[in-house]
SESE-749378 format. One record per atom (N, C-alpha, C): y, x, z; residue in three letters; residue number from 0. Coordinates in nm, 2 decimals, decimal comma. Example, Ala and Ser with C-alpha at 12.3 -4.5 7.8 and 13.67 -1.06 7.14 Angstrom:
<nodes>
(node (-0,57 1,32 0,78) "Ala" 0)
(node (-0,45 1,23 0,78) "Ala" 0)
(node (-0,33 1,32 0,78) "Ala" 0)
(node (-0,22 1,28 0,71) "Ser" 1)
(node (-0,11 1,37 0,71) "Ser" 1)
(node (0,00 1,29 0,79) "Ser" 1)
</nodes>
This chain:
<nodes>
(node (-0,12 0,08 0,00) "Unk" 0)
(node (0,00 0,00 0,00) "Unk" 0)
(node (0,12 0,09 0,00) "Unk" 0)
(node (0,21 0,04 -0,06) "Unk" 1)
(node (0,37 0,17 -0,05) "Unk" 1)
(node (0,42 0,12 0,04) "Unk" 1)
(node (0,49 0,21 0,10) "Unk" 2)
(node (0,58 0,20 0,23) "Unk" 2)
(node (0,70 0,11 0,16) "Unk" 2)
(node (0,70 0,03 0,25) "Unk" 3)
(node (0,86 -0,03 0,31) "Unk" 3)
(node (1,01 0,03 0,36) "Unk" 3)
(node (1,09 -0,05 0,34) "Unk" 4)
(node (1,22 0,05 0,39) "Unk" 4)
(node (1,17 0,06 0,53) "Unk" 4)
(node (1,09 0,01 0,61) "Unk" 5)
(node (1,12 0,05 0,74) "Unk" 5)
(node (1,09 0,21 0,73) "Unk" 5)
(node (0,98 0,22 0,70) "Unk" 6)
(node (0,92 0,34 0,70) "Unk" 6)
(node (0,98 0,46 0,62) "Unk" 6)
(node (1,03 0,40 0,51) "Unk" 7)
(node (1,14 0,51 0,42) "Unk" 7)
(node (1,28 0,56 0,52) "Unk" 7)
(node (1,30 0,46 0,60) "Unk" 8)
(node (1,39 0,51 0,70) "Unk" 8)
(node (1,41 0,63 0,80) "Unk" 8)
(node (1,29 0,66 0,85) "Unk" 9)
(node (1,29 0,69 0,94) "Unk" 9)
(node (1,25 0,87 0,90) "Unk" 9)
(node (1,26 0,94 1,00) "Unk" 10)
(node (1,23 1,08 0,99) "Unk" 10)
(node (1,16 1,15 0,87) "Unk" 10)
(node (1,17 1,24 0,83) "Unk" 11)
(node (1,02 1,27 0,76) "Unk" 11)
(node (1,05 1,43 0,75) "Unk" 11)
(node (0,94 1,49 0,67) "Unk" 12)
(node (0,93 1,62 0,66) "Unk" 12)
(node (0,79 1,70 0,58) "Unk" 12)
(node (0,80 1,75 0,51) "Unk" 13)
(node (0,75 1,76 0,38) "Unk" 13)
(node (0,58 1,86 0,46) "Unk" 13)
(node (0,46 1,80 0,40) "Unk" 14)
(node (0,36 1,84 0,49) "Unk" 14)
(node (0,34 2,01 0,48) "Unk" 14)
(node (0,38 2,04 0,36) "Unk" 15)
(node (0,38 2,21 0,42) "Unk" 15)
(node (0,49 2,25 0,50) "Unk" 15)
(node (0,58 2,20 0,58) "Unk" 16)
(node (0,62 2,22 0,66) "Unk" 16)
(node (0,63 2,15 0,82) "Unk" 16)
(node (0,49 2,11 0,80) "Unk" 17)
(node (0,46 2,02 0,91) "Unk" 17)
(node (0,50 2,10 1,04) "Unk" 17)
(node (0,51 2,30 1,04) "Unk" 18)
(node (0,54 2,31 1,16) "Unk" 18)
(node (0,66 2,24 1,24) "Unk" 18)
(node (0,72 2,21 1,16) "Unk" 19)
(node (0,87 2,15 1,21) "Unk" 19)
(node (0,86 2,05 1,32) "Unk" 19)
(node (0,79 1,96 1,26) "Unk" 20)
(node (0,72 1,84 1,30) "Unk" 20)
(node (0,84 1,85 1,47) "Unk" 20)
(node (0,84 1,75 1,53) "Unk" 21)
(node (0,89 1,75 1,68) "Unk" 21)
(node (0,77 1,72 1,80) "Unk" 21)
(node (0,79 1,86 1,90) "Unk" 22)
(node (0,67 1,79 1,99) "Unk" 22)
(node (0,70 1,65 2,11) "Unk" 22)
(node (0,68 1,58 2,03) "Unk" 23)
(node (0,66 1,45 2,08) "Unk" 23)
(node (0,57 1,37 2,06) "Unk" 23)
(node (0,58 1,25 2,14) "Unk" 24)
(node (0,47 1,15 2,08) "Unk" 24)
(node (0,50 1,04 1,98) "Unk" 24)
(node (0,44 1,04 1,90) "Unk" 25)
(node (0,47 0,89 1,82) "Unk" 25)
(node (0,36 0,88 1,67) "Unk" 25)
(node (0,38 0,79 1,59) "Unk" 26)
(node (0,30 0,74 1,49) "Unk" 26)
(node (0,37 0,80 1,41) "Unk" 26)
(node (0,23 0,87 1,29) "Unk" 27)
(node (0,33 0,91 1,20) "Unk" 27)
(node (0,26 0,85 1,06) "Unk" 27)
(node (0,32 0,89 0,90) "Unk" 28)
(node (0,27 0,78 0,78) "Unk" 28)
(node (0,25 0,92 0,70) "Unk" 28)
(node (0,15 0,93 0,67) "Unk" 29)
(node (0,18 1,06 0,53) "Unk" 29)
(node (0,18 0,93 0,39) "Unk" 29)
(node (0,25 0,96 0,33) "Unk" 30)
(node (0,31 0,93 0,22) "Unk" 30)
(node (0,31 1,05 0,09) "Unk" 30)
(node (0,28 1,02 -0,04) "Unk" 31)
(node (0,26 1,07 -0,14) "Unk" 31)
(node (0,41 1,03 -0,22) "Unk" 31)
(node (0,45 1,13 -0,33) "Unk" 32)
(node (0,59 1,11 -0,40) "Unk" 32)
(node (0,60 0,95 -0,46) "Unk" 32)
(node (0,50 0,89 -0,45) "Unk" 33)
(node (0,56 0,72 -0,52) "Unk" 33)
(node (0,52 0,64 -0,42) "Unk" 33)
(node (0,55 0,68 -0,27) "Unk" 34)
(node (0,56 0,60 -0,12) "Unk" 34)
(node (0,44 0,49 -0,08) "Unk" 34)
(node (0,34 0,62 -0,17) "Unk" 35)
(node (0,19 0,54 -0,14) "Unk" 35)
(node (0,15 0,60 0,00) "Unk" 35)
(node (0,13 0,47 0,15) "Unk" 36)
(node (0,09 0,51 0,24) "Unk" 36)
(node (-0,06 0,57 0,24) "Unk" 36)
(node (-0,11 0,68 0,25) "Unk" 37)
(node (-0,24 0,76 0,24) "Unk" 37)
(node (-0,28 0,69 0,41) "Unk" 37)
(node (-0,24 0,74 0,52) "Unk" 38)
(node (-0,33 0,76 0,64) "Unk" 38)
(node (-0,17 0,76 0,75) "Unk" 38)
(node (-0,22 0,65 0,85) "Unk" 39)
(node (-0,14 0,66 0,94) "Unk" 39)
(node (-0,22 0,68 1,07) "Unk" 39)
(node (-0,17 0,76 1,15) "Unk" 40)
(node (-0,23 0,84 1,32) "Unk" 40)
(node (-0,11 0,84 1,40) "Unk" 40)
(node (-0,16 0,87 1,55) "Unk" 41)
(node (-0,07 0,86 1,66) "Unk" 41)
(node (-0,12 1,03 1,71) "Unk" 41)
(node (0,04 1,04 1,74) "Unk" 42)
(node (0,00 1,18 1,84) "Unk" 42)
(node (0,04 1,13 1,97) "Unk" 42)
(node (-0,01 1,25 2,10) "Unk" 43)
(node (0,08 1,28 2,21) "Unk" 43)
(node (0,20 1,39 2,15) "Unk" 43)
(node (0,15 1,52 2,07) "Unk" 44)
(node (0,24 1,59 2,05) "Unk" 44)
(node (0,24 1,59 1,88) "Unk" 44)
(node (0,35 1,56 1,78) "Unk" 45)
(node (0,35 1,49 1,68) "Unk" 45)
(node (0,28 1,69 1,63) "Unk" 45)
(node (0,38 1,80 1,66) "Unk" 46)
(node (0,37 1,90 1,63) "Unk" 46)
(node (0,24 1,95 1,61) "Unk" 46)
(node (0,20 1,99 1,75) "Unk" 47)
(node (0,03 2,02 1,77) "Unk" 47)
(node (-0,08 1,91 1,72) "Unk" 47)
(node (-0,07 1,82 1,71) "Unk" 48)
(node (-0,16 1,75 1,60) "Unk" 48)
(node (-0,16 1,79 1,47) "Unk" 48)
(node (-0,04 1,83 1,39) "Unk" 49)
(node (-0,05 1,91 1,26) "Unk" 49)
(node (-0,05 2,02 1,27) "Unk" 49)
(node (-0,04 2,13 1,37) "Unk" 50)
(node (-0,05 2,23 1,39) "Unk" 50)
(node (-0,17 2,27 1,28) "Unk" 50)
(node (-0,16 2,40 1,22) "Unk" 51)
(node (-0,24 2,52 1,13) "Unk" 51)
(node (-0,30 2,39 1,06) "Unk" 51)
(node (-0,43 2,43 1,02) "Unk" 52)
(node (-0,50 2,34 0,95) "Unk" 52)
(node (-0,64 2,24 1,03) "Unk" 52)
(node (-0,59 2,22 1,18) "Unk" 53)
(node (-0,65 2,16 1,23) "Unk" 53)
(node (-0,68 1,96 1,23) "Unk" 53)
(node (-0,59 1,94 1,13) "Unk" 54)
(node (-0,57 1,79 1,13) "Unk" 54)
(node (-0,71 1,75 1,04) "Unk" 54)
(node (-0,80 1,67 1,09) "Unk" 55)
(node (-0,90 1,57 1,04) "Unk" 55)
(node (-0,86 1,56 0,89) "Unk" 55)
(node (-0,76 1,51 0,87) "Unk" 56)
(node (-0,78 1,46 0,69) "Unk" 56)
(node (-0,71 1,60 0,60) "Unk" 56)
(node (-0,65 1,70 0,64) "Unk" 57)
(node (-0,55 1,75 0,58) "Unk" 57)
(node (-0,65 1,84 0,49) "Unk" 57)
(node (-0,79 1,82 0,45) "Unk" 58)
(node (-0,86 1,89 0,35) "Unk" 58)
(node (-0,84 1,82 0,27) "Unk" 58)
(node (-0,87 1,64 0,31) "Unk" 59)
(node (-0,86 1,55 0,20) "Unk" 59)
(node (-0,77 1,56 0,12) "Unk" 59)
(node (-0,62 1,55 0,16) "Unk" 60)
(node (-0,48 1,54 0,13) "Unk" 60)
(node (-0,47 1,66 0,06) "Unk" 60)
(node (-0,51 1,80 0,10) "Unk" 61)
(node (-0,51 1,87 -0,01) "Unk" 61)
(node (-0,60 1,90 -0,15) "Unk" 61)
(node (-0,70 1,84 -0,11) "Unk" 62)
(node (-0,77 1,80 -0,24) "Unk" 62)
(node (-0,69 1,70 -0,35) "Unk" 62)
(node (-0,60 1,64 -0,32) "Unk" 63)
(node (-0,51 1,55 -0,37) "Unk" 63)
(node (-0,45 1,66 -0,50) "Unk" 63)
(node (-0,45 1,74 -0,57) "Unk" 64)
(node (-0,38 1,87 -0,58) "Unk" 64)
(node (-0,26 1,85 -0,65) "Unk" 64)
(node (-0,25 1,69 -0,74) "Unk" 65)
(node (-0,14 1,67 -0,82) "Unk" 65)
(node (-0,07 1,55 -0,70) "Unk" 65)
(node (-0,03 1,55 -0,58) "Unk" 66)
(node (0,06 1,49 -0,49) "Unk" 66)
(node (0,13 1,60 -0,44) "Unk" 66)
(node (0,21 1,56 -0,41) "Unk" 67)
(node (0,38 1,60 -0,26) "Unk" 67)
(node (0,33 1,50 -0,14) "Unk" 67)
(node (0,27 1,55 -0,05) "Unk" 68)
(node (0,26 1,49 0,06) "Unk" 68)
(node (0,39 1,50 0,16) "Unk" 68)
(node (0,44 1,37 0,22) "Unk" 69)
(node (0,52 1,38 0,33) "Unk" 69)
(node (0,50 1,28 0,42) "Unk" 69)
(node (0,59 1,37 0,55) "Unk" 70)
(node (0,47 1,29 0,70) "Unk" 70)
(node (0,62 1,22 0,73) "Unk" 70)
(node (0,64 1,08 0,72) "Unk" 71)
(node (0,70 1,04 0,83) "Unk" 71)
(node (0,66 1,01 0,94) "Unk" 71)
(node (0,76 0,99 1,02) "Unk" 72)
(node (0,75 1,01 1,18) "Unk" 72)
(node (0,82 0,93 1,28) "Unk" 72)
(node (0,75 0,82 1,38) "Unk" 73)
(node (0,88 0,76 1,41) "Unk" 73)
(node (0,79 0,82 1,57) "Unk" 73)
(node (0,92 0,80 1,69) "Unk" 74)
(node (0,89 0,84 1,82) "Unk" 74)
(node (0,88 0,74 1,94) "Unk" 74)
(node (0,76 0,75 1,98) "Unk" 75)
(node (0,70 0,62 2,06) "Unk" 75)
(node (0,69 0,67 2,18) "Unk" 75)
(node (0,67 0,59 2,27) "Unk" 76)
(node (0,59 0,65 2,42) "Unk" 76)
(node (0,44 0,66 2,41) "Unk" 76)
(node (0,42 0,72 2,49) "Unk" 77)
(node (0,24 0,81 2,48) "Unk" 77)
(node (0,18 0,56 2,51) "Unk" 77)
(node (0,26 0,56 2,60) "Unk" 78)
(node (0,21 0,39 2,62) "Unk" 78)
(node (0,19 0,29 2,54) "Unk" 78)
(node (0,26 0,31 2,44) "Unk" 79)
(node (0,24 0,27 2,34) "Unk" 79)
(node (0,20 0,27 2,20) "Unk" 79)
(node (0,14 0,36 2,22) "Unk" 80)
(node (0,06 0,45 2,07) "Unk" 80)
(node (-0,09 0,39 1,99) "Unk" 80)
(node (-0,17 0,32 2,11) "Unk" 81)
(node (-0,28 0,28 2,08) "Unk" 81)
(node (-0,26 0,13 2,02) "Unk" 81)
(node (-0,19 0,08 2,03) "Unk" 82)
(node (-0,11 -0,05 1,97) "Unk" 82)
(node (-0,07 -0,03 1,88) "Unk" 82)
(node (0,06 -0,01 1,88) "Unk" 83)
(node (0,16 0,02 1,77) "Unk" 83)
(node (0,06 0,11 1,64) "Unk" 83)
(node (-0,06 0,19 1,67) "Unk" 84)
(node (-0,10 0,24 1,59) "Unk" 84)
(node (-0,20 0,13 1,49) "Unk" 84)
(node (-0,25 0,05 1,57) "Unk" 85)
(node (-0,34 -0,07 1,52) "Unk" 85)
(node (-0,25 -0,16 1,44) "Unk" 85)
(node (-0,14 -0,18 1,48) "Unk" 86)
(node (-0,08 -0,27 1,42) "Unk" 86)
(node (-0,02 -0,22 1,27) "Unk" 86)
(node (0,04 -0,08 1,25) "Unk" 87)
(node (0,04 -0,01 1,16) "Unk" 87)
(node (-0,07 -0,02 1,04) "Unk" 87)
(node (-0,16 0,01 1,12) "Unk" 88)
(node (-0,28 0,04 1,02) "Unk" 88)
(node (-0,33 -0,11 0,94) "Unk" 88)
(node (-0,29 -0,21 1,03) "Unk" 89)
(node (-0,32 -0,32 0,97) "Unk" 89)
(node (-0,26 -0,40 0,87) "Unk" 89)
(node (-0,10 -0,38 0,88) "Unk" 90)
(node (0,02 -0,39 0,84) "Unk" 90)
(node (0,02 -0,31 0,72) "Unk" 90)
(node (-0,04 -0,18 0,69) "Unk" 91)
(node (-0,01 -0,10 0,58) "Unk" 91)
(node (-0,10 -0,07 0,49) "Unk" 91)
(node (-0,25 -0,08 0,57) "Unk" 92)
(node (-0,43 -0,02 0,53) "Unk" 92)
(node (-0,39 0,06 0,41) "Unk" 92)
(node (-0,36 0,17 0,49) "Unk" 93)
(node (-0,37 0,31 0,41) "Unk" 93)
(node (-0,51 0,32 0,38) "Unk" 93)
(node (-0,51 0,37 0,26) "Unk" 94)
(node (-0,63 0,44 0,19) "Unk" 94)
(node (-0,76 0,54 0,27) "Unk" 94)
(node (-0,69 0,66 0,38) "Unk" 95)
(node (-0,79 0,70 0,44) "Unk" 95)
(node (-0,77 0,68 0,58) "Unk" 95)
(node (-0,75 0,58 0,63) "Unk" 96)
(node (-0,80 0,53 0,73) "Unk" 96)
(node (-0,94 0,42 0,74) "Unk" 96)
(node (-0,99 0,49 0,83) "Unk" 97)
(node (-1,16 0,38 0,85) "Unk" 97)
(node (-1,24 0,43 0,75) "Unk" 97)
(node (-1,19 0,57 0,68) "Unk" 98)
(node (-1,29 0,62 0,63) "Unk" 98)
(node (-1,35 0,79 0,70) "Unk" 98)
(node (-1,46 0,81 0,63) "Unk" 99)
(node (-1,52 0,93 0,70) "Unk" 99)
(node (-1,43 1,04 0,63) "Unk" 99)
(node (-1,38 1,14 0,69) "Unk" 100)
(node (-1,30 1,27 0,68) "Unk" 100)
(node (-1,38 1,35 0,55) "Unk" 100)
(node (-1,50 1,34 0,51) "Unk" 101)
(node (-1,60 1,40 0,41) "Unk" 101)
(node (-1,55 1,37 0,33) "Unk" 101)
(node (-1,58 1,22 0,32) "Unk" 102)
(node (-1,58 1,14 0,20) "Unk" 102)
(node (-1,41 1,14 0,13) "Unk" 102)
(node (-1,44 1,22 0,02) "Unk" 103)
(node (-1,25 1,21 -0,05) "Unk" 103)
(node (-1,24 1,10 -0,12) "Unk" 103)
(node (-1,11 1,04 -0,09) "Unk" 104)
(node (-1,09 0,92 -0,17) "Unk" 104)
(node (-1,06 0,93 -0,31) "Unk" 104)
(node (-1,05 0,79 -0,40) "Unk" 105)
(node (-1,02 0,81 -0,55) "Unk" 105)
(node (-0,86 0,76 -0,57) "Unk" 105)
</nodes>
């Protein structure tokens, strides 16, 4: 599904430069150059979750090799993450979410 102005609104920063990222908590949207939502997650620390190449899907996303990935980022309380992240996911059903990390999408 493409992102909405809400989501075009808010923070972002381009995934090879994920170190940037802020260590905070909140939901963030990776988004591809025509604002197709790929995969939305919750951090405690938005940073250390994308830290190096430790992120669950970031083999998939770079298998992608003809996209621009970018992470928006909005900032929540750690209390509210497990909600807000449900409701996201339901609201947007990105492509790899509720799928297995192996399995690359088409």
């Amino acid at each position: 599904m493409n992102a909405n102005e809400y989501i075009l609104q808010l923070p972002h920063i381009s995934i090879k430069s994920r170190e940037l990222l802020p260590e905070n908590s909140g939901i963030y949207y990776v988004l591809d150059e025509q604002f197709i939502v790929w995969y939305v997650g919750q951090a405690k620390n938005l940073r250390s979750r994308w830290a190096g190449d430790s992120h669950h899907r970031l083999d998939q996303l770079q298998k992608q090799r003809k996209k621009q990935f970018v992470i928006y980022y909005e900032l929540v309380a750690e209390s509210y993450l497990n909600a807000m992240e449900r409701q996201r996911i339901e609201e947007y059903n990105p492509q790899l979410n509720g799928e297995h990390p192996d399995k690359l999408s088409q």
